[in-house]
C-alpha positions, 0 to 999 in steps of 0.5 A, a space after each residue: 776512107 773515112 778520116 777523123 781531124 783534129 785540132 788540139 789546143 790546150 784546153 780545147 780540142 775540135 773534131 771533124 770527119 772527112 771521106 777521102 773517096 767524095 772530099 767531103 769534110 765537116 765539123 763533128 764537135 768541140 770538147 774540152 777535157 779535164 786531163 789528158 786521160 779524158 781526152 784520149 778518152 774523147 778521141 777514142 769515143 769520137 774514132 769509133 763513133 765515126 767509124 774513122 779508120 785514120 787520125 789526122 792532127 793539126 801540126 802547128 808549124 810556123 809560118 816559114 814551116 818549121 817546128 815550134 814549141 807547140 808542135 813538139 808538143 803535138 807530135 808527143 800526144 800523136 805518139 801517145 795517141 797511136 801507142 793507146 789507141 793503136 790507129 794510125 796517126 798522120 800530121 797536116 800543117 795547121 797553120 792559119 786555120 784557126 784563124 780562117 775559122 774565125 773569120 768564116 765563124 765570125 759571121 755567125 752570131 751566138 755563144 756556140 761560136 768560139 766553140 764551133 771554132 774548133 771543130 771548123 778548124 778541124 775540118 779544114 786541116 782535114 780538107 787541106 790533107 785530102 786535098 794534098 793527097 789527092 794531088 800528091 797521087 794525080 802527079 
C-alpha cells in the first residue's frame, strides 16, 4: 500500500511517500501554503499524484508521549482532512524527527536545506509507521 506522510508545521509542510509491502520511504516535496484551503489543497494534489491510498501525519507528542498544544492542533486538521478529502488518516509520533532531519540534512550544503527538512522529516515519520506496523503484525 502506498502511504502519503506528512509533517505539518505552521507555515511549512513536507510530504513524503512510502510503500508498506518494500519499506521504502522517500521525500516527495516541501510546500508552504498561504491559507488553509491551499493546503488541503496541496495535499489533495500530492494524495492523487502518488496514488497514495492512506495519509499518515506527524503527531507532535512530548517527550514523555502525551498531547501538546500543538498536537491538538494536528489532530483538528487530520479531522478536516479526512472530512474534505474522505481518505483515511492515521497518526505517528513525531517526535524528534525534525531534529534527526536536521542533523542528517546538515551535511548538505545549499538553500534548498531547511526546505528539504520537511519532506525528510516526513519520511521518517512514515518510516517509523511502517516499522511499527511491521512489528505490531510479527507478534
Amino acid at each position: 500500500m502506498t502511504l502519503l506522510g506528512i509533517d505539518s508545521g505552521e507555515k511549512h509542510m513536507g510530504l513524503a511517500i512510502g510503500d508498506t509491502e518494500t519499506g521504502m520511504v522517500a521525500p516527495f516535496k516541501h510546500c508552504a501554503p498561504r491559507s488553509e484551503e491551499e493546503r488541503y489543497r496541496m495535499i489533495d494534489e500530492a494524495f492523487k499524484e502518488s496514488g497514495a491510498s492512506k495519509i499518515v501525519i506527524g503527531l507532535p507528542l512530548s517527550f514523555r508521549f502525551r498531547k501538546t498544544k500543538m498536537s491538538e492542533k494536528i489532530k483538528l486538521f487530520a479531522s478536516e482532512l479526512n472530512t474534505r478529502l474522505h481518505v483515511p488518516v492515521e497518526f505517528e509520533n513525531e517526535v524528534l524527527t525534525s531534529a534527526l532531519a536536521s542533523r542528517y540534512l546538515g551535511y548538505q550544503k545549499g538553500q534548498r536545506k531547511k526546505h528539504d527538512q520537511h519532506a525528510f522529516a516526513a519520511a521518517l515519520i512514515l518510516e517509523s509507521y511502517i516499522e511499527r506496523k511491521k512489528n505490531k503484525n510479527n507478534l
